[in-house]
C-alpha positions in Angstrom: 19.7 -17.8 -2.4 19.7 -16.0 1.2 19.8 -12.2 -1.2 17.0 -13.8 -3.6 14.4 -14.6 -0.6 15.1 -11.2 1.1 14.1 -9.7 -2.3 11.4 -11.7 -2.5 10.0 -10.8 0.7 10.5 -6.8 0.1 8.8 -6.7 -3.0 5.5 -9.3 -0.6 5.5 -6.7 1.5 5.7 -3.7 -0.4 2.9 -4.7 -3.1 0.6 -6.3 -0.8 -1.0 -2.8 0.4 -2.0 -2.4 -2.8 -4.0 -5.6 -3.2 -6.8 -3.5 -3.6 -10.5 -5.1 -4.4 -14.3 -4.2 -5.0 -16.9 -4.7 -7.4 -17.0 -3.4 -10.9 -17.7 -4.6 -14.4 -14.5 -5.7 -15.3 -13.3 -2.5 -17.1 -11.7 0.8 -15.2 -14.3 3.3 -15.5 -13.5 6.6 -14.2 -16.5 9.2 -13.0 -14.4 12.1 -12.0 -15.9 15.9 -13.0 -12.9 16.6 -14.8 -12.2 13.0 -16.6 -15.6 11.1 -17.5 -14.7 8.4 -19.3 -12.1 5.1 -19.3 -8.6 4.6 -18.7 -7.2 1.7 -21.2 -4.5 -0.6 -19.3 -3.5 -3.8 -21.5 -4.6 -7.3 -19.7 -1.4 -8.9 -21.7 -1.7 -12.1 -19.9 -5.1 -12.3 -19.1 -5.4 -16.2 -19.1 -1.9 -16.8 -16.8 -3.1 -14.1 -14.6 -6.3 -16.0 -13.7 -4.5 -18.9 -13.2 -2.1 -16.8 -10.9 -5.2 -15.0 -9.2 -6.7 -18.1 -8.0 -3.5 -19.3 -6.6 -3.2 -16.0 -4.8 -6.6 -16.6 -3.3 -5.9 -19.4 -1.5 -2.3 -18.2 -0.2 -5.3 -15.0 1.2 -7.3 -17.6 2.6 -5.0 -19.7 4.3 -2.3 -17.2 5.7 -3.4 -13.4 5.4 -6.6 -13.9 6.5 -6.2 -15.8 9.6 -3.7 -13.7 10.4 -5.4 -10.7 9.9 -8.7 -12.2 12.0 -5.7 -12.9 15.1 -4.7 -9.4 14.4 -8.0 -7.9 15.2 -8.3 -9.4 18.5 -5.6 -7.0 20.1 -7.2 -4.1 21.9 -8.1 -0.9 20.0 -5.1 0.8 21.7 -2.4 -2.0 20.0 -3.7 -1.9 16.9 -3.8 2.6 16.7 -0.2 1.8 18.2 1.2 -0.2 15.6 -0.7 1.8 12.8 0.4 5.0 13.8 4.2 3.5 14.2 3.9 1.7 10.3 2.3 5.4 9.0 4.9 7.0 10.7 7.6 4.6 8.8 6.1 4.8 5.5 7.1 8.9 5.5 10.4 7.9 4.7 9.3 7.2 1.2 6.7 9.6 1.0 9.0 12.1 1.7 11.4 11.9 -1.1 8.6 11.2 -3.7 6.6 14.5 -2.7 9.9 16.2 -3.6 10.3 14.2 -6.7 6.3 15.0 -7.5 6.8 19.0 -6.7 4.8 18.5 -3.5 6.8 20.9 -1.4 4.6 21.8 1.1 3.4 18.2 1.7 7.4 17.2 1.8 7.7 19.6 5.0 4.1 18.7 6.7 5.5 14.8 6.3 9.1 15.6 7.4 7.8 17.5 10.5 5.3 14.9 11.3 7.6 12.2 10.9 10.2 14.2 13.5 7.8 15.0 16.1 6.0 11.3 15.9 9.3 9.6 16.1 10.3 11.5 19.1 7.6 13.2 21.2 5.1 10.0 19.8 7.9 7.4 20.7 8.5 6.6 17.8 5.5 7.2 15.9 3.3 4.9 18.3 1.2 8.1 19.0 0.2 10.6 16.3 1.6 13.6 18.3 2.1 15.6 15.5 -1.6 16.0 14.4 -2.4 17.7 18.0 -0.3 20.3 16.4 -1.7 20.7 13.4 -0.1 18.7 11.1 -2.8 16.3 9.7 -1.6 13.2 8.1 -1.0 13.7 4.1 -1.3 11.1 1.5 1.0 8.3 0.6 3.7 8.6 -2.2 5.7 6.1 -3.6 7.7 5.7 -6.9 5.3 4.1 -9.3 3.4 7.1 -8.9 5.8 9.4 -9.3 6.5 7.7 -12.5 3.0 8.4 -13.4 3.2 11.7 -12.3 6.2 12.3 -14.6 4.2 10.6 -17.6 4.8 7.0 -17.9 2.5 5.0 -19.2 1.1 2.1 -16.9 2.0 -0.7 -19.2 0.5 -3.9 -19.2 -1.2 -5.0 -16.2 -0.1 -8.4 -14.6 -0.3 -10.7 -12.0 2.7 -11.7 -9.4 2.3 -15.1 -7.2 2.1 -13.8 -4.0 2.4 -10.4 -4.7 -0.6 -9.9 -6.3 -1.7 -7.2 -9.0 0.8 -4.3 -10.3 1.7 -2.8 -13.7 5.1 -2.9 -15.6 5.6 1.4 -14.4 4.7 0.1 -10.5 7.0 -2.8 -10.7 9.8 -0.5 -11.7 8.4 1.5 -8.9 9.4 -1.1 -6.0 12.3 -2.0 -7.8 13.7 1.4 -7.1 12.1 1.6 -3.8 14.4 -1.4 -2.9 17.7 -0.6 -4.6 18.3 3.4 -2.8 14.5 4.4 -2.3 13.5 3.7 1.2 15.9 4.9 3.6 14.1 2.5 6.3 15.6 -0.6 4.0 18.9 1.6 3.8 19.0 1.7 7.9 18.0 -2.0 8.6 19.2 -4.4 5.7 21.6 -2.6 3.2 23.7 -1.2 6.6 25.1 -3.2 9.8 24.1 -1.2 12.5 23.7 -2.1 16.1 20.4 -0.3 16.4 18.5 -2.1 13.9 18.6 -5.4 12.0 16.8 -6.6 8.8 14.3 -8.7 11.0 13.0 -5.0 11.9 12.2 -4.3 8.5 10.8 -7.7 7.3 8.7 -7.4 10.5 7.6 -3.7 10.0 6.5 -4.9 5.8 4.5 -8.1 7.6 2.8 -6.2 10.2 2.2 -3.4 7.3 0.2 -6.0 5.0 -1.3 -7.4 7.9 -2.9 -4.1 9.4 -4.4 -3.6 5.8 -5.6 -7.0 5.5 -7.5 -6.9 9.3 -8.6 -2.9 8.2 -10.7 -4.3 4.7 -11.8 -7.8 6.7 -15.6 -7.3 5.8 -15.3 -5.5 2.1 -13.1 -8.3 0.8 -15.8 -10.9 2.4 -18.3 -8.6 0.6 -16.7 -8.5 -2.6 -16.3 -12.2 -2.6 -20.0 -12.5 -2.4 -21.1 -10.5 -4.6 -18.6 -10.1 -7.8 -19.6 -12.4 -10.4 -16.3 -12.0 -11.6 -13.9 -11.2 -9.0 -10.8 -11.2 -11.0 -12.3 -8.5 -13.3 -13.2 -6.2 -9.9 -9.7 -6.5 -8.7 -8.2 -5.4 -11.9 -10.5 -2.9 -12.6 -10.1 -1.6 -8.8 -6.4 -1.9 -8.5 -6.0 0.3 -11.8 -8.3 2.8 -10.8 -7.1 3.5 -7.4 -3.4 3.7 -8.7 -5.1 6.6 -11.4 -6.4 8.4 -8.8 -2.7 8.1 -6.4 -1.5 9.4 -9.4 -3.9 12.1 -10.3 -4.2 12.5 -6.5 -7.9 13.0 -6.6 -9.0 13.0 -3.3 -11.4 10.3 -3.1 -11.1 6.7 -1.8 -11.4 3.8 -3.9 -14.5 1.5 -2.9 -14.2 -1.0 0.1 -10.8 0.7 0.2 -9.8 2.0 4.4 -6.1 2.7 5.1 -7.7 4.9 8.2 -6.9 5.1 11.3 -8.2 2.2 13.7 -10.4 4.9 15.8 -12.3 6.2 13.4 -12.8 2.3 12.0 -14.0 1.0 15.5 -16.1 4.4 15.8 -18.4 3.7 12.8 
């Protein structure tokens, strides 16, 4: 039972950063110069996945949000802290996957940032390594390297808790979780005496969290103003793991994963 929960809570943890959400028509249409057009992904269980949607809501509005409104009461300085700490964290994933996706030079920008953060930027609290050039890349992670390497996304679906995903990004955090992320390697699957597996249950909470407390007002807004917000949060998540996948440089709508600074300057 004790294995099953721990599961359970890696997979929370690890699909709840992509819970992404804005308003559209219900389908995923795609305006890129180079792809005009839509991008078919089978709703298989359209009428369990409202049902599962709406559950998921509440969960939102009785734990995730409060906790992301406590969140955002820390001083600008905590917040950057722990943001740059959880970026710093997810490299160990990015890492291998830029490899796996032919990204070279973006493997050794992220393994030098991830070095000079987790020593000179104690460890990773301070973004150290962009004062020397090393701007922060993209995130990677398995489900798009699946994509990358030309499976399909399969049938869309909704997870209690967990939210939305697709059949090749469920594979994707399954083998995240079984050798993938050398940060669940260090803390659960080993018994060291540095680090325990409350550090990386922790590390996935506050990770979801600092999303959450990031995208406070666009979830409100999308709320307000989707007449049908299940359809928007399809069509949203799909579209933003197409362009992960196509890495098109351009951020979903009501989408921020930046940096607390440049939130709190705006």
């Amino acid at each position: 039972m004790n294995k099953f929960l721990s599961l359970l809570l890696i997979l929370l943890f690890s699909l709840i950063g992509n819970q992404v959400i804005a308003g559209d028509d219900g389908q995923l249409k795609l305006n890129e110069n180079n792809n005009n057009g839509y991008l078919e992904t089978n709703d298989c269980f359209e009428k369990v996945n409202r049902g599962i949607f709406a559950f998921n809501q509440g969960i939102d509005k009785v734990i995730f949000k409060p906790l992301a409104k406590g969140y955002r009461m820390f001083p600008q300085p905590v917040r950057s802290g722990a943001s740059n700490a959880l970026s710093n964290l997810g490299n160990v994933v990015t890492v291998p996957n830029n490899v796996l996706q032919g990204q070279f030079k973006s493997a050794g920008i992220n393994s030098a940032r991830f070095l000079i953060n987790s020593t000179l930027g104690i460890g990773g609290l301070f973004d150290v390594a962009s004062y020397y050039g090393l701007k922060k890349r993209d995130k990677e992670d398995y489900g798009q390297t699946l994509g990358v390497w030309g499976a399909s996304s399969g049938c869309y679906f909704v997870l209690p808790v967990l939210g939305p995903t697709t059949v090749r990004d469920s594979l994707g955090s399954v083998i995240n979780i079984i050798g993938g992320d050398a940060w669940y390697n260090v803390t659960v699957v080993n018994d060291t005496q540095y680090f325990s597996e409350a550090d990386y249950y922790t590390s996935r909470l506050l990770s979801g969290i600092d999303f959450r407390a990031k995208n406070l007002e666009s979830f409100d807004s999308l709320e307000k103003s989707s007449v049908d917000i299940y359809a928007s949060v399809r069509s949203l998540y799909l579209q933003d793991r197409y362009r992960k996948v196509k890495n098109i440089d351009k951020t979903t709508d009501t989408l921020s994963d930046d940096d607390w600074e440049e939130l709190d300057s705006q």
